[in-house]
C-alpha positions as CSV (number, residue, x, y, z in Angstrom):
1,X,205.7,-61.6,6.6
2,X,204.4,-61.7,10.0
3,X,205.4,-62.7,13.6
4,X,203.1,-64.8,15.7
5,X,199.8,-63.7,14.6
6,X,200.2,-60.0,14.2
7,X,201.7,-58.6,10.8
8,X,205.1,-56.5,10.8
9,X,202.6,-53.3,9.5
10,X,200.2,-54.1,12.6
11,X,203.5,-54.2,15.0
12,X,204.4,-50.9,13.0
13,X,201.4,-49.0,13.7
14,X,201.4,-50.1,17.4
15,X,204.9,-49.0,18.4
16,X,204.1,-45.8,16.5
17,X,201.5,-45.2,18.7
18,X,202.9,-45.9,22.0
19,X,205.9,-43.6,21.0
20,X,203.1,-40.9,20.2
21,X,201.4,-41.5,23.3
22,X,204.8,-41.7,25.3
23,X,205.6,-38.4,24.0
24,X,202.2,-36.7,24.8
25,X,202.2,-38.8,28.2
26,X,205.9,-36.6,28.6
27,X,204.3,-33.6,28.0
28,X,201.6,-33.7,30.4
29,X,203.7,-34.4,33.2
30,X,205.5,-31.7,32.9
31,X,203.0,-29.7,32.8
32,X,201.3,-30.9,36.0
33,X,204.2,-30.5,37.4
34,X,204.5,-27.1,35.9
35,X,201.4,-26.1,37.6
36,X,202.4,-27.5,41.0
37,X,206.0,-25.9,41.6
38,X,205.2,-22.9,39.4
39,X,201.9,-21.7,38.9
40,X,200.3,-22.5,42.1
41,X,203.5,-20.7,44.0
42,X,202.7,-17.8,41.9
43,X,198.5,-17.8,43.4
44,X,200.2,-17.9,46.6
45,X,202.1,-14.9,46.0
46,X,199.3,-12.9,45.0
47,X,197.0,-14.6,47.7
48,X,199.2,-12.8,50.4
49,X,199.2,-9.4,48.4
50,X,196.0,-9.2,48.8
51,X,195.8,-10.7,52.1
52,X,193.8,-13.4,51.9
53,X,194.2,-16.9,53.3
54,X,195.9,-19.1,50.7
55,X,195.6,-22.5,52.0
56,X,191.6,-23.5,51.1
57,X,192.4,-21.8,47.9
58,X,195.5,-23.2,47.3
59,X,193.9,-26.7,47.6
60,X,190.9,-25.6,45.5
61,X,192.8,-24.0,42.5
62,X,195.3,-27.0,42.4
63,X,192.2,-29.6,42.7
64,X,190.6,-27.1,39.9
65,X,193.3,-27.2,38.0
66,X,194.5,-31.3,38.2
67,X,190.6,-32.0,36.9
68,X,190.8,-29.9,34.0
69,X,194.3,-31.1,33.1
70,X,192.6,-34.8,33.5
71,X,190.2,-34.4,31.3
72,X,192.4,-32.2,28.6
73,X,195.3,-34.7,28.8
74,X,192.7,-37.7,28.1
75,X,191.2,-35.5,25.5
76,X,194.6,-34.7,23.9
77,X,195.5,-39.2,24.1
78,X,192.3,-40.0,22.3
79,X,192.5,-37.2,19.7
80,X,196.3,-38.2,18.8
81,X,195.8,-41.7,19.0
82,X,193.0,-41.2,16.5
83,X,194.6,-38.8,14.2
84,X,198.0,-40.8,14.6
85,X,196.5,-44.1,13.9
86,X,195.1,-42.6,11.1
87,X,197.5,-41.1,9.1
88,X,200.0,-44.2,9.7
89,X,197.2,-46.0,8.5
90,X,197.9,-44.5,5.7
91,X,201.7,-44.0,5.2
92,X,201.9,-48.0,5.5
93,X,199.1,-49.4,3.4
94,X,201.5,-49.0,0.7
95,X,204.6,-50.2,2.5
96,X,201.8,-53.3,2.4
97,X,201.1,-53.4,-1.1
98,X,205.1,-53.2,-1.7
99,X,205.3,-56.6,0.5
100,X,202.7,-58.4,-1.4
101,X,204.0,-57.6,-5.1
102,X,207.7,-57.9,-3.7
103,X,206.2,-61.4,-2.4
104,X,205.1,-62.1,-6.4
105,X,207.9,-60.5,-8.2
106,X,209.8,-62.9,-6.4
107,X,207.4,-66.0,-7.7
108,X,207.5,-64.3,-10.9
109,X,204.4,-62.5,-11.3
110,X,205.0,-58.9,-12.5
111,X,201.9,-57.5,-13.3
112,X,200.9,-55.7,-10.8
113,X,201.4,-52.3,-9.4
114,X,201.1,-49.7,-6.8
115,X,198.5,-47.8,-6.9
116,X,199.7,-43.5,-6.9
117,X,197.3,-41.8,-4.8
118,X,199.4,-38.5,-3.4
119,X,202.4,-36.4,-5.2
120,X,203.9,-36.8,-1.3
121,X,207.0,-38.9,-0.5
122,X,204.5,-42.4,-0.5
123,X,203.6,-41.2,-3.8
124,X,206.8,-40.7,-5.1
125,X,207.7,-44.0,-3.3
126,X,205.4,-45.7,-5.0
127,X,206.2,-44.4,-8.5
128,X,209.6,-45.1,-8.0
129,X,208.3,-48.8,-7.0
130,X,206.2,-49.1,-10.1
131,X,209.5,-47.9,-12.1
132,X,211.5,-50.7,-11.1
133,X,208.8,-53.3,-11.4
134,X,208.7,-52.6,-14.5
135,X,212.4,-52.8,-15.3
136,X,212.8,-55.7,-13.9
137,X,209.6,-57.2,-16.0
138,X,211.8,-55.9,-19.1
139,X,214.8,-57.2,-18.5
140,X,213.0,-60.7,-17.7
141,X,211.2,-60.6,-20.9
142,X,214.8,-59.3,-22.6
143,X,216.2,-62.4,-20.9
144,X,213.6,-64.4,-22.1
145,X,213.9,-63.5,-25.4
146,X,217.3,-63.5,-25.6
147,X,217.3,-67.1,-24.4
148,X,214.8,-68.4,-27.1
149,X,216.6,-66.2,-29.8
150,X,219.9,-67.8,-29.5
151,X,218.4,-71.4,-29.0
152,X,217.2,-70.0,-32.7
153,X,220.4,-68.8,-33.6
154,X,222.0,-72.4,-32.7
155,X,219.9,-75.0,-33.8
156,X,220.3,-74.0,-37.7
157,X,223.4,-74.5,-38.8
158,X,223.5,-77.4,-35.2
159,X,221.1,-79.4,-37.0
160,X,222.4,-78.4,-40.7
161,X,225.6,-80.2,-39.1
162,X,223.9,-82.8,-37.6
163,X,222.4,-84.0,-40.8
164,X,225.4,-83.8,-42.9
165,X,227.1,-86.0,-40.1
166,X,224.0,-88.6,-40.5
167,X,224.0,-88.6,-44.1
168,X,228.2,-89.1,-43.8
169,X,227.4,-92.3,-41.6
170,X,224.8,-94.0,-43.7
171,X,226.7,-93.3,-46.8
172,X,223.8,-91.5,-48.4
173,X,226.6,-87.9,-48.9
174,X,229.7,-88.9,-50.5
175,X,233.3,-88.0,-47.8
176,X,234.1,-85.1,-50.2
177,X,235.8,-81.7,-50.3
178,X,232.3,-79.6,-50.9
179,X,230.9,-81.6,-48.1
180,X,233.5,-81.0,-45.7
181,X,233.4,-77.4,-46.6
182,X,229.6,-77.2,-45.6
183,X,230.5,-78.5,-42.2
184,X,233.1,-76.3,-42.0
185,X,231.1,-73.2,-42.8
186,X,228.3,-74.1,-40.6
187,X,230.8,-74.6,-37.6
188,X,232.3,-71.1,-38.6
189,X,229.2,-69.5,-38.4
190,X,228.8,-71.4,-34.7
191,X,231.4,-69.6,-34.0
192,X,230.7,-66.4,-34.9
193,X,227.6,-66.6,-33.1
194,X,229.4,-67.4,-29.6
195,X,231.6,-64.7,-30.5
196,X,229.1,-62.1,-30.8
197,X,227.4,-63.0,-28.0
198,X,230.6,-63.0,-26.1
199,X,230.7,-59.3,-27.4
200,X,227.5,-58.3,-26.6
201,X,228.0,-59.3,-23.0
202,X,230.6,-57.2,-22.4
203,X,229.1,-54.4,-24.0
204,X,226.0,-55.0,-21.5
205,X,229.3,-54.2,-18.8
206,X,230.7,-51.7,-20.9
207,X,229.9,-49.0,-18.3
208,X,231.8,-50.8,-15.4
209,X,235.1,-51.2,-17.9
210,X,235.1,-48.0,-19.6
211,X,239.0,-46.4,-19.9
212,X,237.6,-42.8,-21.7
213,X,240.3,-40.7,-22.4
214,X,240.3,-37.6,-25.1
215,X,240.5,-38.4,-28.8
216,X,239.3,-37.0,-32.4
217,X,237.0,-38.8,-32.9
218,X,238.1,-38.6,-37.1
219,X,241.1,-40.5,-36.5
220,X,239.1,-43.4,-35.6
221,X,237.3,-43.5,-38.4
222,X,239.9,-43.1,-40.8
223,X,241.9,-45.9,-38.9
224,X,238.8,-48.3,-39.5
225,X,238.2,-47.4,-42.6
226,X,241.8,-48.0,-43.9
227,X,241.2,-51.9,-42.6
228,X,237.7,-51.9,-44.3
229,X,239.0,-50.3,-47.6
230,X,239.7,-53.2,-49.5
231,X,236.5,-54.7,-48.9
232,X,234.7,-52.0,-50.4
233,X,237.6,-51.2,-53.2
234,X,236.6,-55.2,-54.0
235,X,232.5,-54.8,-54.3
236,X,232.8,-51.5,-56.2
237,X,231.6,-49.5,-53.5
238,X,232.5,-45.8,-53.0
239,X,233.1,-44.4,-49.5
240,X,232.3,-40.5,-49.0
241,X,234.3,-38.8,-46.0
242,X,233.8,-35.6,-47.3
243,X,231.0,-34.2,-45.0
244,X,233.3,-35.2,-41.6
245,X,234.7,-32.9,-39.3
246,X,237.8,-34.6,-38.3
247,X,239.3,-32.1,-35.8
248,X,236.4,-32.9,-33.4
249,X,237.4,-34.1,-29.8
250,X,235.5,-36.6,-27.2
251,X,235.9,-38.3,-24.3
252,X,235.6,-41.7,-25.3
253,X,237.3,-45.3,-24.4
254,X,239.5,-45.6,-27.7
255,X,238.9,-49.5,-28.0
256,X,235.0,-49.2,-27.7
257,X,234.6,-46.1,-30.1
258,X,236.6,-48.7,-32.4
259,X,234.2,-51.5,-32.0
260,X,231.0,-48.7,-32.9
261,X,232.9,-47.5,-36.0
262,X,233.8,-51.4,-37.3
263,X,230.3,-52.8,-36.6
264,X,228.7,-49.8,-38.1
265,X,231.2,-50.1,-41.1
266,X,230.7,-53.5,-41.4
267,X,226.7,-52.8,-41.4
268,X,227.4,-50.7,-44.5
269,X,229.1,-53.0,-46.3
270,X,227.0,-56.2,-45.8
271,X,223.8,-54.3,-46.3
272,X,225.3,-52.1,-49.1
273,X,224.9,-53.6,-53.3
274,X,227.8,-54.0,-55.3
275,X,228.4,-50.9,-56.8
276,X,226.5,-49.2,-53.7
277,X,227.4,-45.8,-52.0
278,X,228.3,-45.1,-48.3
279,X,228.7,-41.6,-46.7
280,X,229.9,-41.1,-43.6
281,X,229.6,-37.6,-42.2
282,X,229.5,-35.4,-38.9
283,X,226.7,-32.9,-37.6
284,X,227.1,-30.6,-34.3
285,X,223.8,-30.8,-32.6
286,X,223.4,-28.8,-28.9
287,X,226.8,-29.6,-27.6
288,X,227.2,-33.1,-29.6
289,X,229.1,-34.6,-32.5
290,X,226.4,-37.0,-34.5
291,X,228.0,-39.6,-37.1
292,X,226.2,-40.8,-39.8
293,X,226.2,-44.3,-41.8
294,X,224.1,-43.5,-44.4
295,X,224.5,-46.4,-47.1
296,X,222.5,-47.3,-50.5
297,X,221.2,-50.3,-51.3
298,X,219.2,-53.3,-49.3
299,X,216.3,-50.8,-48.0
300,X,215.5,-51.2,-44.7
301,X,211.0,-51.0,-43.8
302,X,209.7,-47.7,-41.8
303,X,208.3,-50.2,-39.6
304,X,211.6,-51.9,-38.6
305,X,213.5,-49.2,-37.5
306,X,212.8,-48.8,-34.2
307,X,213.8,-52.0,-33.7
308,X,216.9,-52.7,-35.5
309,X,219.3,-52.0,-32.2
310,X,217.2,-54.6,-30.5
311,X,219.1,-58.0,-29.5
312,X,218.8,-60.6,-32.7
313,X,216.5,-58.7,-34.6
314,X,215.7,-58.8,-38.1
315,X,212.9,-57.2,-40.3
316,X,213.2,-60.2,-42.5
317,X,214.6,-63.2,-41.8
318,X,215.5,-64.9,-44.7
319,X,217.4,-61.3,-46.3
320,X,219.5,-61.4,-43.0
321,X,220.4,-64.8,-43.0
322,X,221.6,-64.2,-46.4
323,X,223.6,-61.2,-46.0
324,X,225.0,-63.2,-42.4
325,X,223.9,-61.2,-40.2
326,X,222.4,-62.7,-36.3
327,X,221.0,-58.9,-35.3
328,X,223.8,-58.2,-32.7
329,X,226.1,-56.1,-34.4
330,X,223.9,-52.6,-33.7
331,X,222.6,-54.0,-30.1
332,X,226.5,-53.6,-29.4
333,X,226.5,-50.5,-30.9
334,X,223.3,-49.3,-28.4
335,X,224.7,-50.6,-25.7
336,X,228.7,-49.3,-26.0
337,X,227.2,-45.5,-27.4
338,X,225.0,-45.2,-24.3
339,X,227.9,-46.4,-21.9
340,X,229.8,-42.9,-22.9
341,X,226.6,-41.1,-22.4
342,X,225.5,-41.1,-26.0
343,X,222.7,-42.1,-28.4
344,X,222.2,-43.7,-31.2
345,X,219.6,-44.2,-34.1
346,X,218.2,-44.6,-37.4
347,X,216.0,-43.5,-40.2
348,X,215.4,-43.2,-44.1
349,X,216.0,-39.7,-46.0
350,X,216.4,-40.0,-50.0
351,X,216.5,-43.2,-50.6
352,X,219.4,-43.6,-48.0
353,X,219.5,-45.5,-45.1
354,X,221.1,-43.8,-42.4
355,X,222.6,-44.8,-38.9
356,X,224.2,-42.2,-36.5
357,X,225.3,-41.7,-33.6
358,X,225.9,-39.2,-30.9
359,X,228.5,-38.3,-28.3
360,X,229.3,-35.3,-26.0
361,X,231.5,-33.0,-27.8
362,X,234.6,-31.3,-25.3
363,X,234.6,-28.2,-25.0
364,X,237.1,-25.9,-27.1
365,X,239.1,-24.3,-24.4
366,X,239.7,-28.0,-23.6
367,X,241.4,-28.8,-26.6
């Protein structure tokens, strides 16, 4: 950005100086007039002690005096122009660079960076720059993704309607009850898709909407579970509380905590075989409750589980699609958990699957 032809950094540097130079012009005024009112009254004094005339003396010490103080003052100018210019030479050739990449983050250009050259306040400036050029990269590629993910998400069952519909016009499908069930499906699963992304969105907010207030944390579970029951009672599946410490209090919003438990129950039982096991169980770990999904049955790849709390993903496609899943329900999960100042993740021990989470525990005395 500049103003006429000089940059704002140039104009920057310039009024730095003439403030510096101000300054030192203060100081040397007061000291010549120091030396006039003060120090040649006090040559005077001991001229007449010791009886000597004080008026060619007088002149010659002040005119001493005034030259030296020329050529010191001058000295002093240069050396702190110098010096000055210098070292804000310095302190704003980053300011610079942070005008330039602000200038192509805004055109959309995020690769480059500050270099850090100091541990100083303009280094840790410029870390903290390179920080949030790099979030914001992130959350444009996360945007990005997002976007193409549920353009994905649509156009299946958006054309799978759009050919039934075809085929309905030209006659080629017959106007019956299995084909009006297809559309109907596909349209439900529509639906379900909006809604989760609905959800997902106002987990990304979560933070801004949280009402946390103190609850054990056991009663939640056992209130989800008692809806999920005859889901699992109906694929054979046996549910394991055993292992959980009910009587343990956190500080959590009631209605989010319930959203974590139902996604992470229905997890289990989608991703679970007929017949299939699912434990759930609590761990104290350093001041936090951890509770853990851990489910038999559709295995889940080493490589796949950092990733599984990521928006829409899925190690494998087809298996996902299958079991209905669109790879939102544990980004929710992520999102909500870290909202109360938690964490969340996953991993493979004896053939289980396992997903936990983790929240602050309140203290005893609290409780």
């Amino acid at each position: 950005m500049k103003k006429g032809n000089l940059p704002v950094t140039g104009r920057l540097v310039w009024k730095l100086l003439g403030i510096n130079v101000l300054v030192i012009g203060f100081v040397i005024v007061i000291v010549w007039l120091s030396m006039d009112y003060l120090s040649a009254d006090y040559f005077m004094v001991l001229m007449d002690k010791y009886n000597i005339s004080p008026g060619p003396s007088h002149e010659m010490f002040l005119s001493a005096v005034h030259r030296y103080l020329i050529w010191a003052s001058l000295s002093a100018i240069l050396l702190a122009v110098v010096l000055s210019f210098l070292l804000i030479n310095r302190v704003l050739e980053p300011l610079s660079r942070m005008t330039e990449i602000t200038r192509r983050i805004a055109s959309g250009n995020y690769s480059a960076s500050i270099p850090v050259t100091s541990t100083d306040e303009v280094g840790q400036l410029a870390i903290a720059f390179n920080r949030m050029t790099e979030s914001l990269h992130k959350i444009e590629r996360l945007r990005k993704t997002m976007m193409i993910d549920v353009a994905h998400e649509l156009r299946t069952p958006l054309n799978n309607i759009q050919g039934y519909l075809e085929a309905l016009i030209d006659g080629v499908v017959p106007k019956s009850r299995e084909t009006f069930e297809l559309l109907h499906e596909e349209t439900l699963r529509l639906t379900h898709l909006v809604e989760d992304i609905l959800r997902l969105a106002r987990a990304d907010a979560a933070k801004e909407n949280l009402n946390p207030v103190e609850i054990r944390i056991g009663d939640v579970i056992e209130h989800v579970l008692d809806v999920f029951r005859s889901q699992f009672e109906t694929k054979g599946m046996v549910v394991d509380t055993k292992g959980m410490d009910g009587g343990i209090r956190v500080c959590a919003d009631p209605d989010k905590l319930a959203q974590v438990i139902r996604n992470l129950m229905q997890n289990a039982y989608q991703y679970s075989l007929p017949g299939g096991n699912v434990k759930i169980f609590t761990q104290r770990i350093k001041g936090e409750i951890q509770v853990v999904f851990a489910n038999t049955g559709v295995e889940v790849a080493e490589e796949d589980l950092p990733f599984i709390f990521e928006r829409f993903y899925r190690g494998e496609k087809s298996r996902s699609r299958e079991h209905g899943g669109a790879g939102i329900g544990l980004a929710i999960v992520k999102e909500l958990i870290e909202a109360h100042g938690g964490k969340v993740g996953a991993e493979i021990t004896n053939d289980e699957t396992r997903i936990w989470f983790s929240l602050p525990v309140l203290p005893p005395h609290l409780y």
